[in-house]
Every structure is written in C-alpha cells, then in structure tokens.
C-alpha positions in Angstrom: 0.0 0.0 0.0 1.3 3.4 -0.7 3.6 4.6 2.4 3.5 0.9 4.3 6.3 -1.3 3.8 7.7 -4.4 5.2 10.4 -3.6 7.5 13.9 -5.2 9.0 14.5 -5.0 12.3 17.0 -2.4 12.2 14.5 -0.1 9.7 11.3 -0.9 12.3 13.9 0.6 14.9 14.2 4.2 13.2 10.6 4.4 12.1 9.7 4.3 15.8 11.9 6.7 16.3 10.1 8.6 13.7 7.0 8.0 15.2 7.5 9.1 18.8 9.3 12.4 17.2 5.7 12.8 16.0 3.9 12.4 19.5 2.2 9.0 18.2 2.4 6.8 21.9 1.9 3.4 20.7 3.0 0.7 17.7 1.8 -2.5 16.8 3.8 -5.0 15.3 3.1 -7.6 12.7 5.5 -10.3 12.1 6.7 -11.9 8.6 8.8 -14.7 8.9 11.4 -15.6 6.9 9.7 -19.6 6.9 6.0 -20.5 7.7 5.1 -23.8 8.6 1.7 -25.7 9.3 1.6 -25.1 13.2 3.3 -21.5 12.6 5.9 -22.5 15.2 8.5 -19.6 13.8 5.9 -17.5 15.7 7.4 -18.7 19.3 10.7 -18.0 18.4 13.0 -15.7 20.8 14.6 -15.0 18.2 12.0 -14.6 16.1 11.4 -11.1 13.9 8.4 -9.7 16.4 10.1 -10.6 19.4 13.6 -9.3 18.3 11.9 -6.0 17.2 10.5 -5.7 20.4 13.8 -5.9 22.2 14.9 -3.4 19.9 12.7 -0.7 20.7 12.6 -1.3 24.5 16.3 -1.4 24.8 16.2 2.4 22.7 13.8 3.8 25.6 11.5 5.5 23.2 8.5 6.9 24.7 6.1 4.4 22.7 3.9 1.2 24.0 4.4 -1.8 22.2 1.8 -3.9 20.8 1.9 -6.8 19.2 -0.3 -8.9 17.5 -0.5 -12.6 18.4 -1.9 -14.7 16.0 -1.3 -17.9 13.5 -2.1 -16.9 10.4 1.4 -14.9 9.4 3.5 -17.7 10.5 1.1 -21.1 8.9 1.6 -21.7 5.5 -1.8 -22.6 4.8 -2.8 -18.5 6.0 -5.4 -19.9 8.5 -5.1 -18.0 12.2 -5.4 -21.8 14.0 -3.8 -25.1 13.8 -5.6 -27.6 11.0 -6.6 -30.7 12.1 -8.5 -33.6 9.8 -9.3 -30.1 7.5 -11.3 -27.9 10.2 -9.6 -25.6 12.7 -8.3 -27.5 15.9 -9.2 -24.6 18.4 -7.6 -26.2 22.2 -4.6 -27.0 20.1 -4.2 -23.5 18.3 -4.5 -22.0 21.9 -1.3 -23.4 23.3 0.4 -21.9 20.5 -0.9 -18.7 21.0 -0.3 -18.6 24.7 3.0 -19.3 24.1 3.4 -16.9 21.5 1.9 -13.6 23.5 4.9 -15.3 26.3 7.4 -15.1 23.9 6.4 -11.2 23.3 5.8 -10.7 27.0 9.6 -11.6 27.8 11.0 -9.8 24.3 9.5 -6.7 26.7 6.1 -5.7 25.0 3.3 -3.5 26.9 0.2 -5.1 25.2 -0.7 -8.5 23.8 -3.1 -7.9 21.2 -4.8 -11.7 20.4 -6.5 -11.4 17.0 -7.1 -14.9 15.8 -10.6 -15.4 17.2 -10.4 -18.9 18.4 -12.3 -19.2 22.1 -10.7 -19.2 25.0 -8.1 -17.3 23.9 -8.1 -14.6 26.4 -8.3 -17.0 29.3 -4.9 -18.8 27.5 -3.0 -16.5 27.1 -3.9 -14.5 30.5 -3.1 -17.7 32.9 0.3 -18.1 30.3 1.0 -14.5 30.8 0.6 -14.5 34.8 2.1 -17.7 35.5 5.3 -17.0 34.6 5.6 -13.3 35.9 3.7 -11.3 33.4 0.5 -10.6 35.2 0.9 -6.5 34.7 1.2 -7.0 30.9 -1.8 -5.7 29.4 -4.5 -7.6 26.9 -6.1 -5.3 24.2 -8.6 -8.6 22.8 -9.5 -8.3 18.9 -12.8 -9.2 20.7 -15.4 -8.6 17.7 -13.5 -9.4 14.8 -16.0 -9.7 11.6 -15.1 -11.6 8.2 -14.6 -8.9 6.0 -13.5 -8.0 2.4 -11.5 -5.1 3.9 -8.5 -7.2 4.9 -7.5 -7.5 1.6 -4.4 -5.1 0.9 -3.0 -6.4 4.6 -3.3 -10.0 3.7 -1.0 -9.6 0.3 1.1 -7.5 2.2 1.7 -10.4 5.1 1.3 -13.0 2.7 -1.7 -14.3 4.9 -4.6 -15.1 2.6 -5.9 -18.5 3.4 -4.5 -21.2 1.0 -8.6 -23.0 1.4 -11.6 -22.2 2.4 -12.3 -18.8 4.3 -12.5 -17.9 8.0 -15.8 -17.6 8.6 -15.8 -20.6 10.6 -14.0 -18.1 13.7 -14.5 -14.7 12.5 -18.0 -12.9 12.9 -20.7 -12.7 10.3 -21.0 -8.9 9.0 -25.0 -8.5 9.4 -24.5 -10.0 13.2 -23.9 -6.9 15.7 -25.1 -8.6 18.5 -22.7 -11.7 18.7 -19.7 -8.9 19.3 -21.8 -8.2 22.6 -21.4 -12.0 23.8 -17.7 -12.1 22.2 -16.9 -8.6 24.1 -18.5 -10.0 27.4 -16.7 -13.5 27.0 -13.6 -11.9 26.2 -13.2 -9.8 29.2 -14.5 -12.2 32.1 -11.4 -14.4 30.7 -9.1 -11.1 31.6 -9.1 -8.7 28.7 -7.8 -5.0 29.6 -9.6 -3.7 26.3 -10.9 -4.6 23.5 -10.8 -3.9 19.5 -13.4 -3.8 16.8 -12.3 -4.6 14.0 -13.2 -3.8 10.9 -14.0 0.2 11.9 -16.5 2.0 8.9 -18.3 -0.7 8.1 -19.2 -1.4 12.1 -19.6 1.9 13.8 -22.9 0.9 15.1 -20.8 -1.7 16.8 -18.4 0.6 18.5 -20.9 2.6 19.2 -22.5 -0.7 21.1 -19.6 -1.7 22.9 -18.8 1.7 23.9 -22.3 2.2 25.5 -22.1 -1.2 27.1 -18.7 -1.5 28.8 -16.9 -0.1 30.7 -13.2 -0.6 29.3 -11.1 1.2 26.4 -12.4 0.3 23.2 -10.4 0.1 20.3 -11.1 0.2 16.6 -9.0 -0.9 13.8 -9.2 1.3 10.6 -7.8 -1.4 8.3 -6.1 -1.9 5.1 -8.6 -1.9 2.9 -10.1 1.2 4.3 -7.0 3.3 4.0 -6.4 1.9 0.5 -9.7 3.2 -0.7 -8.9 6.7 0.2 -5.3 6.3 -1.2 -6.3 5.2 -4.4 -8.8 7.9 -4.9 -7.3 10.3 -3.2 -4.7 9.9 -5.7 -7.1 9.5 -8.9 -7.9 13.1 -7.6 -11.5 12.1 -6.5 -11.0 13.6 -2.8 -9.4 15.8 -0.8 -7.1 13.2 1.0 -6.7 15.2 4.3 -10.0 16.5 4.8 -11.5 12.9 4.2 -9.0 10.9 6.7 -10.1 13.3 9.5 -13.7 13.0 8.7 -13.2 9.2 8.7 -11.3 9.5 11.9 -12.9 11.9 13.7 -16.2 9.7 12.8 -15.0 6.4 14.6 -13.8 8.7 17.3 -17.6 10.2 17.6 -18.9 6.6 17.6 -16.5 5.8 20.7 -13.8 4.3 19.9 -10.7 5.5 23.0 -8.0 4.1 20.8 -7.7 4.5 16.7 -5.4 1.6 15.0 -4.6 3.8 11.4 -2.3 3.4 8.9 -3.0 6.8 8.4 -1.1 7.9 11.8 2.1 9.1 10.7 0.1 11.5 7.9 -2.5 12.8 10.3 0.4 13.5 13.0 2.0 15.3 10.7 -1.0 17.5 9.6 -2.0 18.6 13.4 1.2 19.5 14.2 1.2 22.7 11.1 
C-alpha cells in the first residue's frame, strides 16, 4: 500500500523513532517470517522477527507502548489463524500456540498483547500463560469482535496471509451480526481482557458505538487496510481531498466511541496537526 512497507528490524527501529518524534504513543507489530510452517511454530521464536523487534525498541527507551499482534495466520503456511486438524480448525490445540506466542512477546519486553485470531478461550490462555510466569501486569487489548470482511485485503497480500482454502468464517463474525460482538466482548473480558478492539471500523460503527455504550473498558477500533487503501487510491485518482476525508473518517469512529484508533493513516495525520 502506498507509504507501508515491510520492515527489517533495524528499519522498524528508526521508524519508531520517527514516530515518537511525531507524539504517536503506541506501535503494533506484525510479524513476517522468513519460513512459515503448518503449526506456525516460527511465531514462538525468541529469536523470532516480532520478538527481536520488540527488544529493539525497549532497549532504545523511546517513549512508545508496544503492541503486538498474536496470531497464526502470518506464521502457517496454509494463512489460517489456527492449527488444521483432519481439514477444520483445531481450536484447544491452536491455543497453546498462541499462549506461548503472547509469552514469547511478553519476555521480548512488550506493553500489550493484542490476540486477534478469534479462536475461544483465547483470552483465558493466554492471561493464565501471561501470569504464571511473571507477566501478570502486561496488558490484553482482545480483537474481541472481529468480523469476516473483504476489507482485509491489501493487509493479507502485504503479510502473505490469505488462506490457502476455504475462508474464515468458521472463527471470524458474520458482518449483518452486531449482537454476537456483545457476547464475544463479554466472554472476552470475564477471561481477563484489559480492552478490546473492533475490528473492521467503517463498516461497524454501530458496533463501536455498542460496545462503547455497554462496557466499561477502552475500546479500540481498527481502521484497516482496505479502508486506508480506498482513500489512497482515490485520493490519488484526484476524487477527494485526502486530508479532509482521513479526519472525517477519523474523527467519525472517534464520535462513535472508539478510545484508541489503530490507522495506517497515523504518521500522515500527525504530521497534519502538528502545522
């Protein structure tokens, strides 16, 4: 997508540096490994590229949280975000892995484990992994109502992520449901979630809007790939005003209640309220 790239370790480095020079207070990180296997086991890896970059930006005391997303479907070479087992999604089994991934991040030094595979129970998992061995004050930001959406396109090209077969509507939620991401929310934060995302953001503002209303927690939403690729592209096409139509879009989820804005706009829109 225009302005996103894959990044080294070294180049994530410097554009956090860039991005706390600009007042942004929080990353995410997505991981691309250099080999992806069936169980995505690259993803536990203290070596690993997440877990290194991690240690990289906590070791150059930046003022930035890191975030980082734990999930399968970057590290499997099949693109699915759980384990396959006689051709359906083997939910207990994907949720060791992932418990022992958000560990893996948790010791690399990150602030916020960000789960975003959808697989139940995954909260509980990873919160028990997390606080029995010494991580109880890192925080869980749940991708708690996660729908199935077309929008993900330009990120799953980008990670290489597209399922291989079939789809994932099997653990992500069906776009006309809104009131399944009530139950999911609830479920998610009796297991321990700190806050939790919605995910993706235009499509499901009623949904923020929901969540916001109902709980009591910092609510997230995730303006996603797609999203910011539709402005791009016609924002460069000369059909908008590229500026004027990311703050509308942002200052809409904002209105709708979201606390905390995942963009891949933030580096633009930083720059444009500081002048």
């Amino acid at each position: 997508m225009p302005g996103v790239f894959q990044q080294s370790v070294d180049q994530t480095l410097e554009e956090c540096r860039e991005v706390a020079g600009l007042g942004l207070s929080a990353v995410i990180l997505f991981g691309l490994p250099e080999s992806k296997d069936a169980k995505g086991t690259s993803s536990l890896s203290a070596t690993g590229v997440v877990q290194q970059a991690v240690a990289s930006i906590k070791k150059a005391n930046l003022n930035l949280l890191v975030l980082t997303d734990v999930c399968l479907c970057e590290y499997t070479d099949h693109g699915h975000c759980g384990v396959i087992e006689n051709g359906e999604i083997a939910n207990d089994t994907t949720l060791e892995i992932l418990a022992e991934q958000a560990l893996s991040h948790a010791r690399a030094g990150a602030d916020v484990i960000a789960p975003s595979d959808m697989m139940d129970g995954r909260v509980a998992a990873i919160r028990k992994k997390l606080d029995t061995n010494g991580f109880a004050d890192a925080a869980i930001l749940s991708y708690a109502a996660k729908y199935c959406s077309a929008f993900y396109g330009p990120f799953r090209e980008a990670a290489q992520s597209a399922p291989q077969f079939g789809d994932r509507r099997s653990y992500q939620m069906d776009p006309a449901n809104g009131r399944e991401a009530l139950k999911e929310v609830a479920l998610d934060l009796e297991e321990g979630a700190d806050m939790v995302m919605v995910k993706p953001a235009l499509a499901y503002l009623d949904v923020i809007r929901a969540v916001h209303e109902r709980f009591d927690v910092p609510v997230g939403a995730y303006n996603v790939s797609g999203e910011y690729a539709m402005v791009k592209a016609a924002a460069q096409k000369g059909w908008l005003d590229e500026k004027r139509t990311v703050l509308e879009i942002l200052t809409g989820i904002r209105r709708a209640g979201a606390d905390i804005i995942l963009t891949y706009h933030a580096k633009d829109v930083a720059k444009w309220l500081r002048t």
